[in-house]
C-alpha positions as CSV (number, residue, x, y, z in Angstrom):
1,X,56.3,13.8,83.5
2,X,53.0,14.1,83.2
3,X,51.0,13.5,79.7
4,X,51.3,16.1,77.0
5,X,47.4,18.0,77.3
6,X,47.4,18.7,73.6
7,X,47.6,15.1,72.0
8,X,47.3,14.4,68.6
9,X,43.3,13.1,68.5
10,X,42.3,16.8,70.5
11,X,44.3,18.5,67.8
12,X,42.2,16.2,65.3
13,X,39.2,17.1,66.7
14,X,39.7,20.4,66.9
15,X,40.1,21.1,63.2
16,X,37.0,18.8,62.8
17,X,33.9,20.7,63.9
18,X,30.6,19.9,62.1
19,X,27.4,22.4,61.9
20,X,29.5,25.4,62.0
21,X,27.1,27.6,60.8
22,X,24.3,29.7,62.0
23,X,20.8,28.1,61.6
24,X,17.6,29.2,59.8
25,X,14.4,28.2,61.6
26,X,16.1,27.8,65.0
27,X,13.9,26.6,67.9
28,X,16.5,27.9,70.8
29,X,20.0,29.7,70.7
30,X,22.5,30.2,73.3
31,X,25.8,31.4,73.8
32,X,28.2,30.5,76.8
33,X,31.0,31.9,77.7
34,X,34.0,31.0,79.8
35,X,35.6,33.7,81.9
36,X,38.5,32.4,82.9
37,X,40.0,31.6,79.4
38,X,37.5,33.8,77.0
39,X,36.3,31.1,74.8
40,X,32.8,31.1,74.2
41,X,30.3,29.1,72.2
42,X,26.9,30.2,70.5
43,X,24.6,27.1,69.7
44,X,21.7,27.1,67.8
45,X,19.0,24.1,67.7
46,X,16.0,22.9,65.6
47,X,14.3,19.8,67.1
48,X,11.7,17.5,65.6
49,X,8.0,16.6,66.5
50,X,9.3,13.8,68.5
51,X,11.8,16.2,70.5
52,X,15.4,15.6,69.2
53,X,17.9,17.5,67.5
54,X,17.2,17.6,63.5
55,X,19.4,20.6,63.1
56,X,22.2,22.2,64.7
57,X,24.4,24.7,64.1
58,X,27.4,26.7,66.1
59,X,30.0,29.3,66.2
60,X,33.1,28.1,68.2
61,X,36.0,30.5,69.4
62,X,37.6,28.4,71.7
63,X,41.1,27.3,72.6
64,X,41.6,23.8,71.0
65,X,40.1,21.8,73.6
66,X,37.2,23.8,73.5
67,X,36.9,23.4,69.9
68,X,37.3,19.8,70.8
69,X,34.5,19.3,72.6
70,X,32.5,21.1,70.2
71,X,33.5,18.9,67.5
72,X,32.0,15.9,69.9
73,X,29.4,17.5,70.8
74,X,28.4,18.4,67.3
75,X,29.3,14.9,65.6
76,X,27.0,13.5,67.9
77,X,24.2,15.8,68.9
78,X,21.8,14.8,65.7
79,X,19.0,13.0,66.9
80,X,19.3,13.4,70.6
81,X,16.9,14.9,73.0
82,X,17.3,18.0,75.2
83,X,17.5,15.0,78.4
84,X,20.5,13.0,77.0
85,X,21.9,16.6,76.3
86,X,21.9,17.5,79.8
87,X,23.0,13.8,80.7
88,X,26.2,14.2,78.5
89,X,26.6,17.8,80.0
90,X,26.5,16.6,83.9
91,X,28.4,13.2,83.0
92,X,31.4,15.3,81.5
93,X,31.2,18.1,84.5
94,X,31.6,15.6,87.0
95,X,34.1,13.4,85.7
96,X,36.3,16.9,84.8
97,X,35.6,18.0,88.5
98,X,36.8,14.2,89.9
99,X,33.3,13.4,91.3
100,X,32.7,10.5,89.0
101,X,35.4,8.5,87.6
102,X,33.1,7.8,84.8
103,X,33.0,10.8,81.8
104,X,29.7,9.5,80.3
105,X,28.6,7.8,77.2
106,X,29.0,10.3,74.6
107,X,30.6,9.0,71.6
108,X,34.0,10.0,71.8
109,X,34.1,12.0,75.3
110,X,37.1,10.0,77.0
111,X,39.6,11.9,74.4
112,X,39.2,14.9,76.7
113,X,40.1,12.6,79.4
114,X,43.7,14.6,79.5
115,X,42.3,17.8,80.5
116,X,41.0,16.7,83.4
117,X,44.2,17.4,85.8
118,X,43.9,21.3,84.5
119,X,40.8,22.8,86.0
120,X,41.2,26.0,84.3
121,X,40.5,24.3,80.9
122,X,37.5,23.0,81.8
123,X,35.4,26.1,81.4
124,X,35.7,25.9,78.0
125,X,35.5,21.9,77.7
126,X,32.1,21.9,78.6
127,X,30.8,24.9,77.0
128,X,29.5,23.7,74.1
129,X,27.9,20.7,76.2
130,X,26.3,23.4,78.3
131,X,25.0,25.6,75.4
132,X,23.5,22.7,73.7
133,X,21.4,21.5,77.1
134,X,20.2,24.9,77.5
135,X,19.1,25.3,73.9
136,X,17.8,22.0,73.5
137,X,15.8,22.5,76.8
138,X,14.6,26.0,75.5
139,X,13.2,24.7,72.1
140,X,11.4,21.6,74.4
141,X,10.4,24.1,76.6
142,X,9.0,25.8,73.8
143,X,7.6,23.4,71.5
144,X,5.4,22.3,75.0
145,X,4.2,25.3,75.1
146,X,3.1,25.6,71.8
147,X,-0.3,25.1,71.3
């Protein structure tokens, strides 16, 4: 019998997400969207002079361990730069897909651990993760550009 996928800590999580909010003076925003199960995520970013998140904010209609990852994402997103962003986003793909038996060093991450024998949930596990690079990459983009 095989472990239940909705545990107790991704039903925690779930009802847990931070920044849920759209954000006034947003760098970057970007909304993902899984196709096979709907959910979709729309994350907006603010970074500082130095490059890392100093605001965040995101609208999350997701199945539970969508809003699961959201609320990691989010608890944990403060402070980091569009690089560790993408690091968190390609540890967490590859250790859902089985090509690293390793899901990162995000805060938190190895609670989704449970999902990782149902590939159709995945999609919506690493949406937010994937919204957040891409903003976070956007405003750097950006802010370089700036003059």
């Amino acid at each position: 019998m095989s472990a239940p996928l909705y545990t107790r800590d991704i039903l925690r999580l779930a009802a847990s997400i931070p920044h849920l909010r759209r954000l006034d003076g947003a760098q970057a925003s970007v909304e993902k969207r899984a196709p096979v199960c709907g959910s979709r995520v729309f994350v907006e970013i603010a970074l500082d002079e130095a490059g890392r998140a100093a605001a965040l904010g995101q609208e999350v209609k997701a199945c539970a361990l969508g809003q699961a990852s959201a609320a990691l994402m989010g608890r944990h997103a403060i402070g980091r730069s569009a690089d560790e962003f993408a690091a968190g986003r390609d540890a967490l793909a590859a250790f859902l897909a089985g090509r690293s038996d390793d899901p990162g060093d995000w805060p938190g991450i190895e609670a989704l651990a449970v999902a990782r024998n149902y590939p159709a949930r995945h999609g919506a596990i690493l949406l937010p993760f994937e919204a957040v690079a891409e903003a976070a990459a956007q405003a750097a983009s950006l802010a370089a550009a700036a003059p």
